[in-house]
BANU-884067 format. One record per residue (C-alpha): x, y, z; residue in three letters; residue number from 0. Coordinates in steps of 0.1 Angstrom, whole numbers, plus 5000, padded with zeros to 4 digits. Layout:
<sites>
+------+------+------+------+-----+
|   c1 |   c2 |   c3 | type | seq |
+------+------+------+------+-----+
|    X |    Y |    Z |  ala | NUM |
...
+------+------+------+------+-----+
</sites>
This chain:
<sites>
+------+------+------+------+-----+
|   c1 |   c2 |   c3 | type | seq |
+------+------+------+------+-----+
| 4798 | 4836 | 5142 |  unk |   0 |
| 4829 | 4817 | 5153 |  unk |   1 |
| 4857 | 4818 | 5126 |  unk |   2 |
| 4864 | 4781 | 5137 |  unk |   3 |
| 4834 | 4773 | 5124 |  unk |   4 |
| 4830 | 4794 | 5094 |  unk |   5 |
| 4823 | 4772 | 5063 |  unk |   6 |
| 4844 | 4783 | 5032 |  unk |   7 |
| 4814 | 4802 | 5006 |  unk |   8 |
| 4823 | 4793 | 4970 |  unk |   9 |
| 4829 | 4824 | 4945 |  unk |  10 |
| 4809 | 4829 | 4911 |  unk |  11 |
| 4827 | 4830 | 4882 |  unk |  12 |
| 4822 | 4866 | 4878 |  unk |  13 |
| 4833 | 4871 | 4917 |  unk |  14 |
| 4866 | 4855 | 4907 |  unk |  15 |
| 4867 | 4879 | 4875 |  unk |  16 |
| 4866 | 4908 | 4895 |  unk |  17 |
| 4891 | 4894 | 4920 |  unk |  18 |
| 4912 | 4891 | 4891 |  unk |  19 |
| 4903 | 4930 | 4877 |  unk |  20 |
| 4913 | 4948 | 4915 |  unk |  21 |
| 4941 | 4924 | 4916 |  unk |  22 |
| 4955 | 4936 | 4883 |  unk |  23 |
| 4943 | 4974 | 4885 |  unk |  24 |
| 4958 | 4972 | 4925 |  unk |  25 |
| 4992 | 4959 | 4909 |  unk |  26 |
| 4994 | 4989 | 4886 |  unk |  27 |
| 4991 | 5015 | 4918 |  unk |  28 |
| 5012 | 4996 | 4942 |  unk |  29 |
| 5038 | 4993 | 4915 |  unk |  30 |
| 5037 | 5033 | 4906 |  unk |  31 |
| 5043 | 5034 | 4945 |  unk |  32 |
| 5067 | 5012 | 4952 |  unk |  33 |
| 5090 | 5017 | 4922 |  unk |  34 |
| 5100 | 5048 | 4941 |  unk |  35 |
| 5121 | 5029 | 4967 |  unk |  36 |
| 5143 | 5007 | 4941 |  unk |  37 |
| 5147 | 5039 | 4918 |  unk |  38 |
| 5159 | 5057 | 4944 |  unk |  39 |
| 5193 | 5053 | 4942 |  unk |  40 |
| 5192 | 5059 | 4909 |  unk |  41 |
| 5173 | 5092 | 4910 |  unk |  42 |
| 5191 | 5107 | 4936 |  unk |  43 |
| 5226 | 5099 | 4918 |  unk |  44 |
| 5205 | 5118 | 4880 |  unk |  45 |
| 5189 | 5145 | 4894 |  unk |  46 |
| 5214 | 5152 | 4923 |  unk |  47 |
| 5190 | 5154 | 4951 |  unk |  48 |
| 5200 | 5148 | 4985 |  unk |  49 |
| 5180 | 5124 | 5013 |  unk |  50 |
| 5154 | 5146 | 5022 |  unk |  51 |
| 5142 | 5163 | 4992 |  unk |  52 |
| 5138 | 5125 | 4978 |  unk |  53 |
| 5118 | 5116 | 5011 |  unk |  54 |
| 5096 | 5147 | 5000 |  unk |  55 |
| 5094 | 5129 | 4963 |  unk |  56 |
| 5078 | 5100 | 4982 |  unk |  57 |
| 5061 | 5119 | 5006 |  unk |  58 |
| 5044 | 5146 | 4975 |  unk |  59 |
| 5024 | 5114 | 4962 |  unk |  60 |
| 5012 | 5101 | 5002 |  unk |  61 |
| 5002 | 5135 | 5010 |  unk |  62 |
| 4984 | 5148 | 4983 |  unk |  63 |
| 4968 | 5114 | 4981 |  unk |  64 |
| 4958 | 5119 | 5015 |  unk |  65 |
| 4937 | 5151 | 5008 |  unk |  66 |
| 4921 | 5139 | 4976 |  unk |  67 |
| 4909 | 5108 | 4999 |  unk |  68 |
| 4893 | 5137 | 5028 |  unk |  69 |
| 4880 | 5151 | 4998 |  unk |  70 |
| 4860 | 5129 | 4979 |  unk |  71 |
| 4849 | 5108 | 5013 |  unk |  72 |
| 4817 | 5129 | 5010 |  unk |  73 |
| 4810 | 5118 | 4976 |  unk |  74 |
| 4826 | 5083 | 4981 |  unk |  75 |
| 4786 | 5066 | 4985 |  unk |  76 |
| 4769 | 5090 | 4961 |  unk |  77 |
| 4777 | 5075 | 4931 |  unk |  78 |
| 4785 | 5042 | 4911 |  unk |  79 |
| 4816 | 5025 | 4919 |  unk |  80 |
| 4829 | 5016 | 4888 |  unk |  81 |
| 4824 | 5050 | 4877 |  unk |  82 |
| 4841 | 5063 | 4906 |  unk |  83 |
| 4870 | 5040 | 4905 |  unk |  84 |
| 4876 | 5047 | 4864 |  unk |  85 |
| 4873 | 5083 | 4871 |  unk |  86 |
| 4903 | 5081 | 4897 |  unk |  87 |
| 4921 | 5054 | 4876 |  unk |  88 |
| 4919 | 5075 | 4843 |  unk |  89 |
| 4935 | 5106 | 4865 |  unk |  90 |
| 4962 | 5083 | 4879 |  unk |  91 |
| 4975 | 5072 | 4841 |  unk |  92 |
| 4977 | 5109 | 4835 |  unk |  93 |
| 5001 | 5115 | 4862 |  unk |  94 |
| 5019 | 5085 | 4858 |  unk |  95 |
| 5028 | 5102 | 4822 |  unk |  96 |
| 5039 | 5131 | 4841 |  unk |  97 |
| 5060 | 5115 | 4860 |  unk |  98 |
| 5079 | 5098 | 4835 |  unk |  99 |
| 5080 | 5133 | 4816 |  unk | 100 |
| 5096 | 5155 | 4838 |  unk | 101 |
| 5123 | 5172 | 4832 |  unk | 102 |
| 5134 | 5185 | 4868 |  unk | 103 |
| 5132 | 5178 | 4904 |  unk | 104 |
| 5106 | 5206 | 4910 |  unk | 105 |
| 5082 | 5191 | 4879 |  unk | 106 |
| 5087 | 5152 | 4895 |  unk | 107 |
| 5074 | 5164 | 4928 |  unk | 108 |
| 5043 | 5180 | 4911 |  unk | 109 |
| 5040 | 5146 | 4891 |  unk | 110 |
| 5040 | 5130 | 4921 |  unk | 111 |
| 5010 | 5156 | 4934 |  unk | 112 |
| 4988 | 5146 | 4903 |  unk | 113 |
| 4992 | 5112 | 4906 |  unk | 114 |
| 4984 | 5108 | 4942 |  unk | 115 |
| 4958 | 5131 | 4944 |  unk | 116 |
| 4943 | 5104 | 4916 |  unk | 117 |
| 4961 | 5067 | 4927 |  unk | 118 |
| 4955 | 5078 | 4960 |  unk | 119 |
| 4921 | 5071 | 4966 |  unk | 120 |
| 4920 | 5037 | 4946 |  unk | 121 |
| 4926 | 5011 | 4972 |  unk | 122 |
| 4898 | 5026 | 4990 |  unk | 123 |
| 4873 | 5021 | 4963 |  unk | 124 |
| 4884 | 4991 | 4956 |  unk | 125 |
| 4882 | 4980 | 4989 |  unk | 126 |
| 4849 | 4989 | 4995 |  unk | 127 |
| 4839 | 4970 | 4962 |  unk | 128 |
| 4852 | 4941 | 4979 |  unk | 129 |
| 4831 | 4942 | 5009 |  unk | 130 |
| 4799 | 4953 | 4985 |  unk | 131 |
| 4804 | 4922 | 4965 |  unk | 132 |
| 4821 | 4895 | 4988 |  unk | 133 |
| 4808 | 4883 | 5026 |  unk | 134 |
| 4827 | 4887 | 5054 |  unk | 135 |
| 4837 | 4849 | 5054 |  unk | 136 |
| 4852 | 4853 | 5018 |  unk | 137 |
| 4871 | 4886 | 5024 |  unk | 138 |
| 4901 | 4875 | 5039 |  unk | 139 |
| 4909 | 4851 | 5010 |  unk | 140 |
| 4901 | 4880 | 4982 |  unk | 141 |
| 4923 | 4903 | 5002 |  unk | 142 |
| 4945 | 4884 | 5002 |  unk | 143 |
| 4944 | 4881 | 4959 |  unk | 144 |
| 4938 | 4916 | 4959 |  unk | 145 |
| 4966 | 4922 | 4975 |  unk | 146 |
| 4988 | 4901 | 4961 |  unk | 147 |
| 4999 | 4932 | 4935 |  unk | 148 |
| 5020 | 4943 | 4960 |  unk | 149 |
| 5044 | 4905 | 4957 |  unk | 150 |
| 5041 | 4905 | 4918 |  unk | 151 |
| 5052 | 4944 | 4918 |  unk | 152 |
| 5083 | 4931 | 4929 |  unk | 153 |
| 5081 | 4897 | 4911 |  unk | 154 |
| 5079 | 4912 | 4878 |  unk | 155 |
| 5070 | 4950 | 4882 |  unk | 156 |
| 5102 | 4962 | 4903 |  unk | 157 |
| 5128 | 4938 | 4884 |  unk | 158 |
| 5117 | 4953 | 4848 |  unk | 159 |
| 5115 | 4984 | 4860 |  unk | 160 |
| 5150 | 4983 | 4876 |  unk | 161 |
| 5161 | 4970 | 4841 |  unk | 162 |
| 5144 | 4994 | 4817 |  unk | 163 |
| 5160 | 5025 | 4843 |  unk | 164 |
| 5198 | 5006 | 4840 |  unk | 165 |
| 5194 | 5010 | 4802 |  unk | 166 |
| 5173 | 5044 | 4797 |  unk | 167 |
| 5167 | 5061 | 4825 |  unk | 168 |
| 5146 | 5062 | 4859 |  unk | 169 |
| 5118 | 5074 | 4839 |  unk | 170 |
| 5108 | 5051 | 4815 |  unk | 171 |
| 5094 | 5026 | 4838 |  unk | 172 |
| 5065 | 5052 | 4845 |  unk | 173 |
| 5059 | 5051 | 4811 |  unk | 174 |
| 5053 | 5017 | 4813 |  unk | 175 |
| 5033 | 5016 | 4842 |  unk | 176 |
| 5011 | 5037 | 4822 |  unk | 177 |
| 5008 | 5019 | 4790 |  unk | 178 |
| 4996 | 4990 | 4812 |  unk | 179 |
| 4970 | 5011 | 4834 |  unk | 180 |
| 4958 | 5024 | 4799 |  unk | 181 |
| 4946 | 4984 | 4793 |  unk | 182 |
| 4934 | 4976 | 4822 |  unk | 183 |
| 4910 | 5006 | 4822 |  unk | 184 |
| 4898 | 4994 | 4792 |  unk | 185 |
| 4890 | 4963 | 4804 |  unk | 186 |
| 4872 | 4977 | 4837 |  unk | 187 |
| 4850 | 4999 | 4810 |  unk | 188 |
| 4838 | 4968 | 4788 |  unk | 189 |
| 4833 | 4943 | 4817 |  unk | 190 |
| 4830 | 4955 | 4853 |  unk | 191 |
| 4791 | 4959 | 4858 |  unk | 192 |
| 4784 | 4988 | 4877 |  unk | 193 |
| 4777 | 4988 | 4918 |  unk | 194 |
| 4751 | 5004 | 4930 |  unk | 195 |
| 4734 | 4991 | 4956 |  unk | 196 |
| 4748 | 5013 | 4985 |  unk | 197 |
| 4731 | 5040 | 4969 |  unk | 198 |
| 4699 | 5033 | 4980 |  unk | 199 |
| 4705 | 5032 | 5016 |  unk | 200 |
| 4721 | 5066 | 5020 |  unk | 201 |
| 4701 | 5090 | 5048 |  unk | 202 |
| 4722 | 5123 | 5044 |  unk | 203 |
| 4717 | 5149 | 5019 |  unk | 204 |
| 4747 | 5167 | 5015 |  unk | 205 |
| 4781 | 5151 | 5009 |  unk | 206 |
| 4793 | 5174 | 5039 |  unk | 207 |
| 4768 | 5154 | 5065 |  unk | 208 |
| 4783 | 5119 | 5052 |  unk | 209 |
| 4816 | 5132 | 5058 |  unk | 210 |
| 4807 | 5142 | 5097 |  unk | 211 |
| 4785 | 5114 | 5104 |  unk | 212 |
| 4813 | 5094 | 5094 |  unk | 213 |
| 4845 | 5106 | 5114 |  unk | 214 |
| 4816 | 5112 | 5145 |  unk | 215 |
| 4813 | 5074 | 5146 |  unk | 216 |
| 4835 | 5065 | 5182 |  unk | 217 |
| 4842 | 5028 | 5167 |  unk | 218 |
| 4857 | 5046 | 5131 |  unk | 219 |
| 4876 | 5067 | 5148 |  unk | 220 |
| 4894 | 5039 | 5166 |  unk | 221 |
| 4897 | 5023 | 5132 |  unk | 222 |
| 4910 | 5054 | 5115 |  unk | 223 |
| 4938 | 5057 | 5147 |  unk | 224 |
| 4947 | 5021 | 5141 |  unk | 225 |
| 4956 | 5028 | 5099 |  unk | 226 |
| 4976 | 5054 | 5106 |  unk | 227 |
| 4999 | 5041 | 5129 |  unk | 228 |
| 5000 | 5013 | 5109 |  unk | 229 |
| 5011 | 5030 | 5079 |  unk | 230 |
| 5033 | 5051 | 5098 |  unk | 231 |
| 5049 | 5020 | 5110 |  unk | 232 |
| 5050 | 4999 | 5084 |  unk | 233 |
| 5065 | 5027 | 5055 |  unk | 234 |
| 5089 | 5044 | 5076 |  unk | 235 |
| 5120 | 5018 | 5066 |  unk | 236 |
| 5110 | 5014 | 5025 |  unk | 237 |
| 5116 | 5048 | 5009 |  unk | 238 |
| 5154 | 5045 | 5016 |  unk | 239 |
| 5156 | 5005 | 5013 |  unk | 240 |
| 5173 | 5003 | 4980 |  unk | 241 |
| 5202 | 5033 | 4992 |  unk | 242 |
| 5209 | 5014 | 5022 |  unk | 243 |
| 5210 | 4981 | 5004 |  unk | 244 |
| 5237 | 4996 | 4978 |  unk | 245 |
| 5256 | 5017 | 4999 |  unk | 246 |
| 5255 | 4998 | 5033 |  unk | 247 |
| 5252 | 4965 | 5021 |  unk | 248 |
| 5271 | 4966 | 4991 |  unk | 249 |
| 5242 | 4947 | 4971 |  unk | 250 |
| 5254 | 4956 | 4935 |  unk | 251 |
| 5228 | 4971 | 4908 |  unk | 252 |
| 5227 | 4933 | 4887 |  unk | 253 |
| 5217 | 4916 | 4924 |  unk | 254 |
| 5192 | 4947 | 4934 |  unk | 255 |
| 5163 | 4932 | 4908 |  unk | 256 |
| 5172 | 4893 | 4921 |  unk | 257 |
| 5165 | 4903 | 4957 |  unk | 258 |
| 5131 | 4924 | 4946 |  unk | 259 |
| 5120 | 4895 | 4926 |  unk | 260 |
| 5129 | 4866 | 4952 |  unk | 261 |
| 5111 | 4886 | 4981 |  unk | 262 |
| 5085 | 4896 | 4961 |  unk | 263 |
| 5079 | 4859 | 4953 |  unk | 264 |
| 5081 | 4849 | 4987 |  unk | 265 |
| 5051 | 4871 | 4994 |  unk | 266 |
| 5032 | 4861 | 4965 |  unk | 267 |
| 5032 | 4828 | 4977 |  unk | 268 |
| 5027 | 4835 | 5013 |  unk | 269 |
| 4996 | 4861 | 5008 |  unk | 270 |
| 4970 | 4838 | 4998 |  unk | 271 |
| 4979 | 4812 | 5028 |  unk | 272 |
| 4983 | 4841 | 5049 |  unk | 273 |
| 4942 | 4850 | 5035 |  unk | 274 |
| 4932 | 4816 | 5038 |  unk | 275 |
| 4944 | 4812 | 5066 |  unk | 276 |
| 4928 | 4844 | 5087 |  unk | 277 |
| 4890 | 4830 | 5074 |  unk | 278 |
| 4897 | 4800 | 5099 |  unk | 279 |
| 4913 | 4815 | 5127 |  unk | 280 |
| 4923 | 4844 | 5147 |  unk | 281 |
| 4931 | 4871 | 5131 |  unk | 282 |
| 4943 | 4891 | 5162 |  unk | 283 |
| 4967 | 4864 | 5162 |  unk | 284 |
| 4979 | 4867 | 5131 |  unk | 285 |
| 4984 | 4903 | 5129 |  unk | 286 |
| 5000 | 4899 | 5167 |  unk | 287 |
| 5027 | 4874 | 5153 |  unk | 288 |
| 5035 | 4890 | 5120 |  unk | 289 |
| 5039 | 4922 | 5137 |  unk | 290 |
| 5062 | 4909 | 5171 |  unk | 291 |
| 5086 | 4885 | 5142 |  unk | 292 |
| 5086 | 4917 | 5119 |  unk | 293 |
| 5099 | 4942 | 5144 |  unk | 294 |
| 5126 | 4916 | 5150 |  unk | 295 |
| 5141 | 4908 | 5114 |  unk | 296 |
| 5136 | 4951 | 5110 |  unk | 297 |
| 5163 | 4955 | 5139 |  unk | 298 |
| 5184 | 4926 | 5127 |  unk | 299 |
| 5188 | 4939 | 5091 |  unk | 300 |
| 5188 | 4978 | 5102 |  unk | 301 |
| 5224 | 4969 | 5121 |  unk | 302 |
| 5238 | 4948 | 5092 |  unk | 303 |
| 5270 | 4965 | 5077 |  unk | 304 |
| 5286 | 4953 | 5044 |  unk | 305 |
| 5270 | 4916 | 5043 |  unk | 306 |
| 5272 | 4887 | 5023 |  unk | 307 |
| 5237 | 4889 | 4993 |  unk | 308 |
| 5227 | 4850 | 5006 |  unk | 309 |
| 5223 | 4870 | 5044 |  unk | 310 |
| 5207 | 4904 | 5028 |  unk | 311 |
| 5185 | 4879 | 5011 |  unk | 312 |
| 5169 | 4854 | 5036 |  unk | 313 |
| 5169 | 4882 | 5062 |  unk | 314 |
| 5147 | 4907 | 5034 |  unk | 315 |
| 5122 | 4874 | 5025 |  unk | 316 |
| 5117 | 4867 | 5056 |  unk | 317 |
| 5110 | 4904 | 5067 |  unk | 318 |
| 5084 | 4914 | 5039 |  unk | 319 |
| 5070 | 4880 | 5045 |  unk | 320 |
| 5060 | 4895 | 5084 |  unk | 321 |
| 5053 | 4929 | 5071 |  unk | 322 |
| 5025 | 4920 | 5046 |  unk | 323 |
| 5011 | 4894 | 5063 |  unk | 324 |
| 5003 | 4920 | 5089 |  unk | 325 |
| 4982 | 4936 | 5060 |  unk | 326 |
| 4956 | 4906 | 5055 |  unk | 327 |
| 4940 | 4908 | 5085 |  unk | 328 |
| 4942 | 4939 | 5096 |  unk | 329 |
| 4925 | 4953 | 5064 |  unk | 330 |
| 4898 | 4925 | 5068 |  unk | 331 |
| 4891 | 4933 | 5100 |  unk | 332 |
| 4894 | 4972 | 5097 |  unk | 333 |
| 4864 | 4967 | 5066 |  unk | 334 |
| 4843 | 4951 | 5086 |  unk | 335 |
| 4839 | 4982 | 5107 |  unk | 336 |
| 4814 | 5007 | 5090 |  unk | 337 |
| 4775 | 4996 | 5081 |  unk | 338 |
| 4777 | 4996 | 5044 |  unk | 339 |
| 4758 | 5030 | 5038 |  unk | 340 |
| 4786 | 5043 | 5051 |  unk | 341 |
| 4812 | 5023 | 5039 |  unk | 342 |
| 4829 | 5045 | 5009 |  unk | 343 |
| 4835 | 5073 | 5031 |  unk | 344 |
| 4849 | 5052 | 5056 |  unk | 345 |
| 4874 | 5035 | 5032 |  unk | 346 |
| 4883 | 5073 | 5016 |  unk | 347 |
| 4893 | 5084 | 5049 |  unk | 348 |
| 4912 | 5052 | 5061 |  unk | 349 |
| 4927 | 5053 | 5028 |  unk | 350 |
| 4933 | 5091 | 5029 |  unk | 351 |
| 4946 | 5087 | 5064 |  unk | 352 |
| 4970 | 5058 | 5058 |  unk | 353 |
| 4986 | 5076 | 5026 |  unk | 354 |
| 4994 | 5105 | 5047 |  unk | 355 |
| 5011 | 5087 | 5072 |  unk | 356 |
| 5029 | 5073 | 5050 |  unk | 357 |
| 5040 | 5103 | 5038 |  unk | 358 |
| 5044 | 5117 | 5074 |  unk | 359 |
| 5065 | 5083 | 5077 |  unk | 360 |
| 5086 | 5093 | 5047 |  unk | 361 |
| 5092 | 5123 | 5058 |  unk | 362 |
| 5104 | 5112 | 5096 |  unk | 363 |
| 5126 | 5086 | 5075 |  unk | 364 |
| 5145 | 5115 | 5053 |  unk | 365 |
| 5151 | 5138 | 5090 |  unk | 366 |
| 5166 | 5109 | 5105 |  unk | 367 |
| 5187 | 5094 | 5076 |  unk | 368 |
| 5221 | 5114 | 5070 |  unk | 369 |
| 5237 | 5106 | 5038 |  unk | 370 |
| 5274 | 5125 | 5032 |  unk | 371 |
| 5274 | 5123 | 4995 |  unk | 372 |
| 5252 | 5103 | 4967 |  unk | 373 |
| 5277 | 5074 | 4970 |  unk | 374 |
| 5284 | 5074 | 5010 |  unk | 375 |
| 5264 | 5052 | 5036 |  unk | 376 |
| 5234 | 5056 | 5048 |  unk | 377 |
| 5236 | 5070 | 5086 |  unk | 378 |
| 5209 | 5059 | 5114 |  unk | 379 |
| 5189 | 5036 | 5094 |  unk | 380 |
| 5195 | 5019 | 5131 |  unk | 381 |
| 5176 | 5043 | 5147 |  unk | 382 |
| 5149 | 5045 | 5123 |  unk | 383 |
| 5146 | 5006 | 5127 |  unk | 384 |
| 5142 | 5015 | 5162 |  unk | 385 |
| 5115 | 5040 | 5160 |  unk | 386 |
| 5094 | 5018 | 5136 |  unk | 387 |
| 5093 | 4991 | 5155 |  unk | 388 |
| 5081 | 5012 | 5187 |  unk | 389 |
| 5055 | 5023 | 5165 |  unk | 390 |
| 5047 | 4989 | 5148 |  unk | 391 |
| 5043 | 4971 | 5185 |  unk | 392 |
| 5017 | 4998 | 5196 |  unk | 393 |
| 4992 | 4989 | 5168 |  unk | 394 |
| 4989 | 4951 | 5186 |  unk | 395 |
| 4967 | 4969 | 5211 |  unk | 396 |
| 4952 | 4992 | 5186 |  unk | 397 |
| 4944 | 4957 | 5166 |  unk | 398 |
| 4928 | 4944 | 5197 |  unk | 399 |
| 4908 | 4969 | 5198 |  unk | 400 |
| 4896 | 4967 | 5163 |  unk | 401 |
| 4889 | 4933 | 5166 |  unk | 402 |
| 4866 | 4935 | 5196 |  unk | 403 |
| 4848 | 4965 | 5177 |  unk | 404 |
| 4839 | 4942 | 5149 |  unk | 405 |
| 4830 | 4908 | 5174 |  unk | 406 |
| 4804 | 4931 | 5192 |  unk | 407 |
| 4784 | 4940 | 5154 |  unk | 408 |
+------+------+------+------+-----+
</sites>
């Protein structure tokens, strides 16, 4: 069907409750993320680590998230959704509270193993619960919602948390995070019905045959290829973004949460019109735009020295706003790849493959930045700008592709 002529379909009131459910439960994860990057100035300065063994911090959680996602992509279509995704969630809040309990370096990395192998794999269900339940015409609009965690993460999530760690430490704001998750899988337990349907159109016996017919498939593989260098790209300049912003830019710890919340505002706004918006046209074109105006703000900011907050301001807003809104379509479009028997393992894998590129990302990012001290500048955060955007341009063909994969179906 055209997209220009796609009518809008109307949601049920329990469609819009579960919106609202992967919204809130998506927030949670992204923010357990995504706190790493404004905490890490902080944490390196506490527990005295240098560049590197931080990017490893970040990169512990992408990784291991990335195997538990290869892992379970067998199982991913055997069982009941809900019961899959509370299973997962349950084992993220447990390593959440390990996070904010460790003591040492050493014990925060093997947090961060626990709650990946857990948070990791998430998304992916949550994202395949979105294509069970919601048509192709709808999806851009609920990804959009659904993914609107990661703008109120930094809306309210990020700034809190940056607060709480100014006055107690870095590691209470994990304790927070998992007070709320606690909640919220209450919630899911009491109202999400359960999601079954999938189940009765699986074909292979064995977990191990679901998990080869799936990465056999030409038109996945292409899919897979486009997430993670997509992920690479995309991750590459956040693990270090709060270090460079204090040290190079000279963005003090009171301004840090103001220029979280604003951008994070920015992009809740923008998201949903960004969703809206790829249901009625292109969303090739979309991605292709986002992605070209991103790589430009990226290199603009990446070469700014000590700079005026109005400057560091506009410039961020403007370059998350690019950044995410390459996220709308291309998850749309990437979901509407696999047949829906095989749609679970599909989304493990992307999932499992886009948190270890992250983490590959990461650990690229922590090679090339040189810092001399806790308190000197960040070194070659140019370069890395550089290399991202190399990367971040090469998906456009990748998206291309994607999109002519899911026109033919």
């Amino acid at each position: 069907m055209n997209e220009q002529t796609q009518q809008s379909i109307p949601f049920t009131g329990y469609q819009k409750f579960v919106i609202f459910l992967l919204a809130i439960t998506q927030f949670t994860v992204v923010l357990d993320f995504m706190v790493m990057s404004p905490l890490g100035d902080i944490m390196m300065k506490t527990l005295r680590i240098t560049t590197s063994q931080f990017g490893v911090a970040v990169s512990a959680y992408a990784f291991s998230a990335g195997i538990s996602g290869l892992l379970t992509a067998g199982f991913a279509d055997k069982f009941d959704r809900k019961k899959l995704l509370l299973f997962f969630y349950i084992g993220f809040i447990i390593g959440t509270l390990f996070c904010a309990l460790a003591p040492t370096y050493t014990f925060l990395v093997l947090a961060r193993i626990v709650t990946g192998i857990f948070g990791g794999v998430i998304s992916s269900i949550s994202m395949a619960i979105v294509a069970d339940l919601f048509s192709l015409q709808q999806r851009g609009k609920v990804m959009g919602f659904v993914q609107m965690g990661f703008g109120v993460s930094q809306i309210l999530g990020i700034p809190i948390g940056l607060f709480i760690a100014n006055l107690w430490g870095w590691n209470i704001p994990f304790f927070w995070i998992a007070a709320m998750a606690g909640i919220i899988a209450f919630v899911l337990v009491l109202k999400l019905k359960p999601i079954t349907a999938h189940l009765a159109l699986q074909k292979e016996k064995t977990a191990f045959q679901h998990l080869w017919h799936t990465v056999s498939q030409k038109n996945y593989r292409i899919g897979f290829l486009f997430t993670a260098l997509l992920s690479i790209g995309g991750f590459m300049m956040m693990p270090f973004g709060s270090a460079f912003a204090i040290n190079n830019l000279k963005v003090t710890t009171h301004q840090l949460p103001i220029l979280f919340m604003i951008t994070g505002l920015s992009t809740l706004i923008t998201m949903p019109l960004i969703g809206k918006l790829s249901d009625t046209v292109s969303k090739f074109k979309i991605f292709a735009i986002a992605t070209i105006s991103a790589t430009i703000f990226i290199n603009i900011y990446a070469h700014f020295s000590v700079t005026p907050f109005w400057i560091v301001l506009i410039t961020n807003v403007v370059m998350m706003v690019c950044i995410m809104s390459r996220m709308i379509p291309s998850t749309t479009l990437t979901s509407a790849i696999p047949v829906p028997q095989d749609r679970g393992a599909f989304m493990s894998i992307n999932s499992s493959l886009q948190q270890m590129s992250g983490g590959f990302g990461a650990m690229i990012a922590g090679m090339i930045i040189v810092q001399k001290d806790n308190f000197a500048p960040l070194q070659h955060y140019d370069i890395l700008a550089i290399v991202a955007s190399s990367i971040m341009l090469f998906t456009i063909f990748l998206m291309y592709r994607v999109s002519k994969i899911v026109e033919m179906k």
